[in-house]
C-alpha positions, 0 to 999 in steps of 0.5 A: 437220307434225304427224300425226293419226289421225283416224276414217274416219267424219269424213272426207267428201269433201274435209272432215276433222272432228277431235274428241276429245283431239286437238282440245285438244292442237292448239288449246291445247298446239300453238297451231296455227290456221286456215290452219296444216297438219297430216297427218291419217290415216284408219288406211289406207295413205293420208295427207292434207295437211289445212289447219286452216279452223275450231277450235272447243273441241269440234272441228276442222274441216279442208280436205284439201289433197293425198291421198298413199300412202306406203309405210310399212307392211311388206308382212307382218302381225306379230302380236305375242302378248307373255305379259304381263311385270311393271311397265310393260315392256309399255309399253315394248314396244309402243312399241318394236314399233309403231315396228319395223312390228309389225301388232297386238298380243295380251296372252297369259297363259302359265304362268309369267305372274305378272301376271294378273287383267282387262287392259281398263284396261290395254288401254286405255292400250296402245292410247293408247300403240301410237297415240302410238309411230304418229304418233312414228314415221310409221305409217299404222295404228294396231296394235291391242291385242288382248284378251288371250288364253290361249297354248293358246287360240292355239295352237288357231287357228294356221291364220290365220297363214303362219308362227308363231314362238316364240324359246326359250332352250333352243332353239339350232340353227334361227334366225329367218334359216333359218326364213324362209329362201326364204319370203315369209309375208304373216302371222306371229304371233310368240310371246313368253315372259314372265320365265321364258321358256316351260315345256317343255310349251309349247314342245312343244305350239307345236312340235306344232302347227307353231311354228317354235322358235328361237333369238335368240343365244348370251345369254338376253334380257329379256322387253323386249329379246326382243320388239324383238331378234326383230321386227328379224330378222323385218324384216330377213330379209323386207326390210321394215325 
Protein backbone atom coordinates (compact mmCIF):
# COMPACT_ATOMS: atom_id res chain seq x y z
CA UNK A 1 0.00 0.00 0.00
CA UNK A 2 1.12 3.39 -0.72
CA UNK A 3 2.56 5.56 2.41
CA UNK A 4 1.41 9.21 3.62
CA UNK A 5 2.65 11.41 6.07
CA UNK A 6 -0.15 12.97 7.40
CA UNK A 7 -0.61 16.04 10.23
CA UNK A 8 -1.53 14.67 13.60
CA UNK A 9 -3.69 17.66 13.92
CA UNK A 10 -6.27 15.84 10.83
CA UNK A 11 -6.68 12.79 12.74
CA UNK A 12 -9.66 12.75 14.90
CA UNK A 13 -10.85 9.55 16.32
CA UNK A 14 -11.10 6.95 13.75
CA UNK A 15 -11.25 9.76 10.82
CA UNK A 16 -7.90 10.84 8.73
CA UNK A 17 -8.57 14.27 6.86
CA UNK A 18 -5.50 14.61 4.14
CA UNK A 19 -4.82 17.64 2.30
CA UNK A 20 -2.20 19.66 0.54
CA UNK A 21 -0.16 17.93 -2.46
CA UNK A 22 -1.03 14.58 -1.40
CA UNK A 23 -4.61 15.06 -2.25
CA UNK A 24 -3.76 15.51 -5.99
CA UNK A 25 -1.07 12.91 -6.44
CA UNK A 26 -3.60 10.26 -5.07
CA UNK A 27 -6.62 11.42 -6.85
CA UNK A 28 -5.29 12.21 -10.26
CA UNK A 29 -1.52 10.50 -10.45
CA UNK A 30 -2.56 7.31 -8.27
CA UNK A 31 -6.15 7.15 -9.59
CA UNK A 32 -6.87 5.80 -6.05
CA UNK A 33 -10.81 6.04 -4.83
CA UNK A 34 -13.20 5.45 -2.16
CA UNK A 35 -12.77 2.09 -0.94
CA UNK A 36 -9.20 1.84 -1.80
CA UNK A 37 -6.34 1.88 1.10
CA UNK A 38 -3.55 3.62 1.92
CA UNK A 39 -1.13 3.91 5.08
CA UNK A 40 -1.36 6.91 6.56
CA UNK A 41 1.57 8.05 9.42
CA UNK A 42 0.99 10.79 11.73
CA UNK A 43 5.39 11.15 12.37
CA UNK A 44 4.78 8.56 15.57
CA UNK A 45 6.12 5.23 16.12
CA UNK A 46 2.28 4.30 14.76
CA UNK A 47 1.04 3.51 11.10
CA UNK A 48 -2.70 3.47 10.09
CA UNK A 49 -4.46 1.29 7.66
CA UNK A 50 -6.66 4.07 6.28
CA UNK A 51 -9.59 3.06 3.74
CA UNK A 52 -10.35 6.11 1.32
CA UNK A 53 -14.31 7.32 2.05
CA UNK A 54 -14.33 10.87 0.26
CA UNK A 55 -11.92 12.53 -2.23
CA UNK A 56 -12.73 15.85 -3.20
CA UNK A 57 -10.10 18.30 -5.01
CA UNK A 58 -9.30 19.82 -1.84
CA UNK A 59 -9.29 16.88 0.46
CA UNK A 60 -9.50 13.33 1.49
CA UNK A 61 -11.28 11.92 3.76
CA UNK A 62 -10.40 8.47 5.30
CA UNK A 63 -11.67 5.97 7.60
CA UNK A 64 -8.51 4.10 9.78
CA UNK A 65 -9.06 0.60 9.59
CA UNK A 66 -6.15 -0.83 11.86
CA UNK A 67 -3.72 0.83 14.12
CA UNK A 68 -0.16 -1.14 14.11
CA UNK A 69 3.38 -0.36 15.71
CA UNK A 70 6.08 -1.58 13.77
CA UNK A 71 9.56 -1.36 14.79
CA UNK A 72 11.42 0.65 12.44
CA UNK A 73 13.02 3.32 13.67
CA UNK A 74 16.35 2.86 15.38
CA UNK A 75 16.60 3.01 19.09
CA UNK A 76 19.50 5.82 18.72
CA UNK A 77 18.97 9.46 17.33
CA UNK A 78 21.49 10.47 14.87
CA UNK A 79 21.99 13.96 14.22
CA UNK A 80 23.54 14.29 11.11
CA UNK A 81 25.70 17.92 10.93
CA UNK A 82 26.71 17.49 7.24
CA UNK A 83 28.92 21.18 6.00
CA UNK A 84 27.15 22.03 3.03
CA UNK A 85 28.95 20.48 -0.05
CA UNK A 86 28.62 22.03 -3.68
CA UNK A 87 25.85 20.91 -6.35
CA UNK A 88 23.14 18.91 -5.39
CA UNK A 89 25.18 16.38 -3.33
CA UNK A 90 23.23 17.15 -0.15
CA UNK A 91 20.25 15.95 -2.09
CA UNK A 92 21.86 12.97 -2.36
CA UNK A 93 22.78 12.58 1.12
CA UNK A 94 19.98 13.07 2.78
CA UNK A 95 18.30 10.75 0.67
CA UNK A 96 20.60 7.94 1.25
CA UNK A 97 20.79 8.70 5.45
CA UNK A 98 17.14 9.16 5.81
CA UNK A 99 16.89 5.88 4.40
CA UNK A 100 19.88 4.60 6.57
CA UNK A 101 17.73 5.73 9.95
CA UNK A 102 19.57 9.20 10.40
CA UNK A 103 17.11 11.06 13.05
CA UNK A 104 17.57 14.87 11.79
CA UNK A 105 19.78 16.58 9.78
CA UNK A 106 21.96 20.12 10.21
CA UNK A 107 23.21 21.98 7.45
CA UNK A 108 26.84 23.35 8.89
CA UNK A 109 28.90 26.08 7.61
CA UNK A 110 32.47 25.04 8.60
CA UNK A 111 35.65 26.65 7.18
CA UNK A 112 36.12 25.14 4.07
CA UNK A 113 32.48 25.28 3.11
CA UNK A 114 32.34 26.96 -0.49
CA UNK A 115 28.72 27.13 -0.58
CA UNK A 116 27.34 29.98 1.57
CA UNK A 117 24.72 32.56 1.88
CA UNK A 118 20.54 31.95 3.06
CA UNK A 119 19.66 27.86 3.07
CA UNK A 120 15.96 28.41 3.67
CA UNK A 121 14.94 27.72 0.04
CA UNK A 122 16.96 25.27 -0.03
CA UNK A 123 15.91 23.78 3.44
CA UNK A 124 12.77 23.64 1.99
CA UNK A 125 13.26 21.36 -0.87
CA UNK A 126 15.49 19.13 1.82
CA UNK A 127 12.78 18.75 3.88
CA UNK A 128 10.55 17.81 0.54
CA UNK A 129 13.33 15.25 0.05
CA UNK A 130 13.82 13.62 3.71
CA UNK A 131 9.83 13.10 3.10
CA UNK A 132 10.13 11.62 -0.06
CA UNK A 133 13.51 9.08 1.03
CA UNK A 134 10.66 8.20 4.20
CA UNK A 135 7.85 7.08 2.65
CA UNK A 136 10.25 5.18 -0.23
CA UNK A 137 11.76 3.40 2.54
CA UNK A 138 9.13 2.73 5.41
CA UNK A 139 10.11 5.42 7.85
CA UNK A 140 7.53 6.25 10.46
CA UNK A 141 8.89 10.03 11.06
CA UNK A 142 10.03 12.17 8.84
CA UNK A 143 13.88 13.44 9.80
CA UNK A 144 14.01 17.12 9.83
CA UNK A 145 16.16 19.52 8.28
CA UNK A 146 17.64 21.81 10.68
CA UNK A 147 18.57 25.39 10.32
CA UNK A 148 21.93 25.44 9.35
CA UNK A 149 24.05 26.39 11.73
CA UNK A 150 28.03 27.20 12.36
CA UNK A 151 30.39 24.15 13.27
CA UNK A 152 31.49 26.17 16.51
CA UNK A 153 28.08 27.01 17.33
CA UNK A 154 27.58 23.11 17.89
CA UNK A 155 30.37 22.76 19.25
CA UNK A 156 29.07 24.73 21.97
CA UNK A 157 26.13 22.78 23.06
CA UNK A 158 27.73 19.17 22.41
CA UNK A 159 26.12 18.50 26.11
CA UNK A 160 22.61 17.55 24.28
CA UNK A 161 24.04 14.48 22.64
CA UNK A 162 25.81 11.12 24.40
CA UNK A 163 28.32 10.86 21.98
CA UNK A 164 29.65 13.07 19.01
CA UNK A 165 31.68 11.76 16.33
CA UNK A 166 33.56 13.53 13.67
CA UNK A 167 35.33 11.00 10.85
CA UNK A 168 38.93 12.67 9.87
CA UNK A 169 41.14 11.59 7.19
CA UNK A 170 44.14 12.56 8.81
CA UNK A 171 42.93 10.46 11.89
CA UNK A 172 43.89 6.63 11.37
CA UNK A 173 44.09 4.71 14.88
CA UNK A 174 40.31 5.15 16.65
CA UNK A 175 37.31 3.57 14.29
CA UNK A 176 33.65 4.08 14.66
CA UNK A 177 33.63 0.05 16.10
CA UNK A 178 36.09 1.17 19.14
CA UNK A 179 34.72 4.21 19.81
CA UNK A 180 31.29 2.99 20.55
CA UNK A 181 32.67 -0.37 21.54
CA UNK A 182 30.62 -1.46 25.10
CA UNK A 183 28.32 1.60 24.44
CA UNK A 184 24.73 2.08 24.04
CA UNK A 185 24.29 6.17 23.57
CA UNK A 186 20.60 7.07 22.89
CA UNK A 187 21.84 10.56 20.77
CA UNK A 188 24.93 10.99 18.70
CA UNK A 189 25.55 14.06 16.45
CA UNK A 190 27.62 12.62 13.71
CA UNK A 191 29.94 15.30 12.12
CA UNK A 192 30.76 15.57 8.50
CA UNK A 193 33.32 17.77 6.45
CA UNK A 194 32.46 19.18 3.38
CA UNK A 195 35.03 18.87 0.25
CA UNK A 196 38.33 19.61 1.81
CA UNK A 197 37.57 17.86 4.99
CA UNK A 198 38.00 19.39 8.18
CA UNK A 199 41.13 22.19 8.91
CA UNK A 200 43.48 21.07 11.97
CA UNK A 201 41.70 23.91 13.96
CA UNK A 202 38.49 22.11 13.90
CA UNK A 203 39.52 18.94 14.27
CA UNK A 204 41.48 20.02 17.59
CA UNK A 205 38.63 22.14 19.24
CA UNK A 206 36.03 18.90 18.15
CA UNK A 207 38.64 17.06 20.23
CA UNK A 208 38.90 19.43 23.00
CA UNK A 209 35.33 19.47 23.70
CA UNK A 210 35.03 15.61 23.80
CA UNK A 211 34.27 14.45 19.73
CA UNK A 212 35.48 11.22 19.02
CA UNK A 213 37.77 11.45 15.87
CA UNK A 214 37.79 8.82 13.63
CA UNK A 215 38.66 7.12 10.75
CA UNK A 216 36.53 5.64 7.82
CA UNK A 217 39.33 3.49 6.41
CA UNK A 218 42.50 3.32 4.48
CA UNK A 219 41.00 5.65 1.25
CA UNK A 220 39.85 9.27 1.36
CA UNK A 221 35.71 9.33 0.74
CA UNK A 222 33.72 12.06 -1.08
CA UNK A 223 31.75 14.09 0.94
CA UNK A 224 28.70 12.11 -0.43
CA UNK A 225 30.13 8.72 0.29
CA UNK A 226 31.28 9.64 3.83
CA UNK A 227 28.14 10.64 5.25
CA UNK A 228 26.31 7.12 4.43
CA UNK A 229 29.96 5.19 4.73
CA UNK A 230 29.99 6.30 8.58
CA UNK A 231 25.93 5.96 9.27
CA UNK A 232 26.16 2.49 8.20
CA UNK A 233 28.96 1.73 10.80
CA UNK A 234 27.07 3.48 13.44
CA UNK A 235 24.15 1.44 12.65
CA UNK A 236 25.76 -1.67 12.68
CA UNK A 237 27.98 -1.46 15.55
CA UNK A 238 24.56 -0.38 17.77
CA UNK A 239 22.73 -3.13 15.94
CA UNK A 240 19.93 -0.83 14.53
CA UNK A 241 20.48 -1.49 10.74
Amino acid sequence: MRRFFVDPKKIEGDTVEITGSDVKHIRDVLRMKAGDKIIAVDGSSTELTVVLTELSEEQIIGKIERRDTPLKEPAVRITLAQSVPKADKMELIIKMCTELGVYEFVPVTSERVIVQGDFSKKIERWQRISEEAAKQSGRTIVPMIRPAEKFVTLLSRLDEWDKAIMPWEVHKEETIDKTLQGAAPKKIILFIGPEGGYSYDEAEAAKIKGTALVTLGARILRVETAAPVAVTLIMNQLNEL
